[in-house]
C-alpha positions as CSV (number, residue, x, y, z in Angstrom):
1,X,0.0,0.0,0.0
2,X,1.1,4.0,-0.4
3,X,1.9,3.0,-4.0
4,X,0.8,5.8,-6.9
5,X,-2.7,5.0,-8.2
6,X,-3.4,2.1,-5.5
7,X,-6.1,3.9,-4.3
8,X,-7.8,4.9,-7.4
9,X,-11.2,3.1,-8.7
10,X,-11.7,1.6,-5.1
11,X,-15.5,0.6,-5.1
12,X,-17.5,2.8,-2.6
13,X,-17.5,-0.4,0.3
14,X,-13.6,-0.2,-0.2
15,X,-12.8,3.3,0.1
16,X,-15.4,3.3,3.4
17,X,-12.8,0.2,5.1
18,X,-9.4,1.9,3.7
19,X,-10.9,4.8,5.6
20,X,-12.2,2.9,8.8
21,X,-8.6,1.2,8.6
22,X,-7.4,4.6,8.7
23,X,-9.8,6.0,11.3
24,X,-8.9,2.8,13.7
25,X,-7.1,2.4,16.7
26,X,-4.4,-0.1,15.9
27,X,-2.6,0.1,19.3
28,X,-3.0,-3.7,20.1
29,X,-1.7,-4.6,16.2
30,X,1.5,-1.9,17.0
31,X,2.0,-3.9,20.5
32,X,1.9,-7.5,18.5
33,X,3.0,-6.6,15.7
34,X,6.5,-4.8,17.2
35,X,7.0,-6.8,20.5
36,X,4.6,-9.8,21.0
37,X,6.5,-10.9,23.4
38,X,6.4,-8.4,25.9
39,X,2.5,-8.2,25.3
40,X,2.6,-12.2,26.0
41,X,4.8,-12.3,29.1
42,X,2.5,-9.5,30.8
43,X,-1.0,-10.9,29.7
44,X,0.8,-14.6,31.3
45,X,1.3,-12.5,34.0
46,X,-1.9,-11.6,35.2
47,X,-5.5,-13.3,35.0
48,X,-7.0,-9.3,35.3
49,X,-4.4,-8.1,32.5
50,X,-5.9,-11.4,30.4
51,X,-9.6,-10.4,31.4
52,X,-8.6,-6.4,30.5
53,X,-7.1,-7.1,27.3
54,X,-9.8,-9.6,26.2
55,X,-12.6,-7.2,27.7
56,X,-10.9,-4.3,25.4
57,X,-10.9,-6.5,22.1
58,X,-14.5,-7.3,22.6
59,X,-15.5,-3.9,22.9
60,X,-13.7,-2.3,20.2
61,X,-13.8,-4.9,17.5
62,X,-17.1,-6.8,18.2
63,X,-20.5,-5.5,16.2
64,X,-21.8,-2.8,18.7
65,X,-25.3,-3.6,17.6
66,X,-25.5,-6.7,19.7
67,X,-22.8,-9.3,19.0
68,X,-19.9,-9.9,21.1
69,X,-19.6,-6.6,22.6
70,X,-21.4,-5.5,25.9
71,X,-25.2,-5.7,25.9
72,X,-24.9,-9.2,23.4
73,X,-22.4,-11.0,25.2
74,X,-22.9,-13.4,28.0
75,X,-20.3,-12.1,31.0
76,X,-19.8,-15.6,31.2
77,X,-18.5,-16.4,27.4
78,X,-16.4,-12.8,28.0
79,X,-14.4,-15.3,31.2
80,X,-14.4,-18.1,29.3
81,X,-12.5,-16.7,26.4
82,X,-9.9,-15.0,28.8
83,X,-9.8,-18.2,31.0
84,X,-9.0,-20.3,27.5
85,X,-5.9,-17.9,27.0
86,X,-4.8,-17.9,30.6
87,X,-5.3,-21.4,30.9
88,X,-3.6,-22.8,27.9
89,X,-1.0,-19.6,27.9
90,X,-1.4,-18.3,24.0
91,X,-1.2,-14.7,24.2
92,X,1.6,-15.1,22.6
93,X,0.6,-17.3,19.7
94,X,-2.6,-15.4,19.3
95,X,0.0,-12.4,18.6
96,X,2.8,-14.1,17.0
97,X,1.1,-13.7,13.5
98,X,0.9,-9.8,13.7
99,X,4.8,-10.1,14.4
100,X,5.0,-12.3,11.3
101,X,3.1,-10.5,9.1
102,X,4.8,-7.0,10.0
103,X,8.2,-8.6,10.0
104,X,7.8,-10.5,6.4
105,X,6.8,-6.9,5.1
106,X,10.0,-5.4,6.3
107,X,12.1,-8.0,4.8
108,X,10.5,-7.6,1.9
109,X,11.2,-4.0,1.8
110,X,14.3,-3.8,2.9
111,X,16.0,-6.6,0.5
112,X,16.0,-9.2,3.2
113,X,14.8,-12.4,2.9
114,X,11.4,-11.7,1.3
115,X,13.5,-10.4,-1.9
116,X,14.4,-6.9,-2.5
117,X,12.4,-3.3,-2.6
118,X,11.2,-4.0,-6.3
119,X,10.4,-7.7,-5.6
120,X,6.9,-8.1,-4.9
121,X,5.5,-10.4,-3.1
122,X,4.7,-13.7,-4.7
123,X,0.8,-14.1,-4.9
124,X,-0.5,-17.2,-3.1
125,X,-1.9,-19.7,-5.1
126,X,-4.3,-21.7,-2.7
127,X,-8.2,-20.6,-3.2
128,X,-9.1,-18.6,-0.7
129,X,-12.4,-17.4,0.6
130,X,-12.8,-13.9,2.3
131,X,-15.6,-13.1,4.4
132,X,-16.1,-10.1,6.1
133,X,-18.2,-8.7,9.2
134,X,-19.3,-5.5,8.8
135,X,-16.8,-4.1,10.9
136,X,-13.5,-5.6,8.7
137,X,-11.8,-3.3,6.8
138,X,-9.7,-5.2,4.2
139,X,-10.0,-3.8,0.7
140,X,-10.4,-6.5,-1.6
141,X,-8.1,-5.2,-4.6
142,X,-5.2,-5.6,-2.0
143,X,-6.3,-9.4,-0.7
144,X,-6.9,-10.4,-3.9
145,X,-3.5,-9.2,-5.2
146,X,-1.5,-10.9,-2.4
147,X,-4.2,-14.4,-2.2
148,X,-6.0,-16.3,-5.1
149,X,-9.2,-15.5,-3.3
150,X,-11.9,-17.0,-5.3
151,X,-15.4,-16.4,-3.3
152,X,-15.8,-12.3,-1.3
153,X,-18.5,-12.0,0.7
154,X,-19.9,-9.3,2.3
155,X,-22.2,-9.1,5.9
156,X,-23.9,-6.1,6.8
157,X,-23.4,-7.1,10.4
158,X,-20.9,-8.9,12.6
159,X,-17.8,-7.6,14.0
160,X,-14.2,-9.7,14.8
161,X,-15.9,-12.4,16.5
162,X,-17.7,-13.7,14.0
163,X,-17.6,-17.4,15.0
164,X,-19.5,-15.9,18.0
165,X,-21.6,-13.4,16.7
166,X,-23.0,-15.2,13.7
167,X,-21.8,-18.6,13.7
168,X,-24.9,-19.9,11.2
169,X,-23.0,-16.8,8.9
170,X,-19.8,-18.4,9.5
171,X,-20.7,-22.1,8.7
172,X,-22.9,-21.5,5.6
173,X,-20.0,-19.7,4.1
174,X,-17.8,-22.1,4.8
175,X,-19.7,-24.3,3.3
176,X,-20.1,-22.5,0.0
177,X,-16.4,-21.9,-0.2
178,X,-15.9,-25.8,-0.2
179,X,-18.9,-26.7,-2.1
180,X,-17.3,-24.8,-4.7
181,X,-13.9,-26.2,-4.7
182,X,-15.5,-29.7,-5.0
């Protein structure tokens, strides 16, 4: 992204997520993204950090209008999820991907091992299915130029916590995407 032109003949549901991504707090992707680590030894550190950090998420990423967030969630399925982390100790392979992700980009741009500042990345060749909640904000030009996605769809509800949200959303478009590969 930030490359002349990328932005130009975005569809009107694309320009509204590049500008939501814009408009978004990203402070918990910096924190995984630049020092998972530290973000996993803290939340390993302390069942309230857990419960705080997973209380946050759920409020800022889940569909206000009654999914995961406050007035749709169960308290108890709020515990449960930060129990499940505590318990099995994955903050930090729940934000071991954000470091991957950030840190593949960099070698890429930099000349490191992803190839050199002119050397895109290769585009991934698996089908891949995309489906987004009404509070995602990837643009589809930009997924479909790094992934061979071959079914988009769109909700006009849901937020990150789909599977919890929606999960009859979830499992009939799953079930589409395979269908179709068969």
């Amino acid at each position: 992204m930030g490359e002349d032109g990328e932005l130009d003949g975005l569809t009107d549901s694309d320009r509204r997520r590049w500008q939501a991504l814009q408009d978004a707090d990203d402070s918990y992707l910096q924190c995984n993204s630049q020092r998972p680590q530290t973000v996993a030894y803290a939340l390993k550190a302390s069942p309230v950090g857990q419960l705080a950090w997973i209380a946050e998420r759920f409020e800022e990423l889940a569909d206000p209008a009654g999914g995961a967030s406050g007035a749709g969630t169960d308290p108890d399925r709020l515990l449960a999820t930060a129990t499940l982390y505590w318990l099995t100790g994955t903050a930090a392979s729940s934000a071991q991907i954000y470091y991957e992700e950030m840190t593949a980009k960099t070698r890429s741009d930099t000349g490191g091992e992803g190839g050199g500042r002119d050397a895109a990345p290769a585009r991934g060749a698996v089908p891949t299915a995309v489906l987004l909640s009404a509070r995602d904000v990837t643009v589809r030009r930009w997924a479909e130029r790094d992934h061979h996605v071959t079914r988009w769809t769109e909700l006009d509800r849901g937020g990150h916590f789909l599977a919890m949200e929606d999960p009859a959303a979830l499992v009939a478009d799953l079930r589409a995407f395979f269908d179709g590969l068969r």
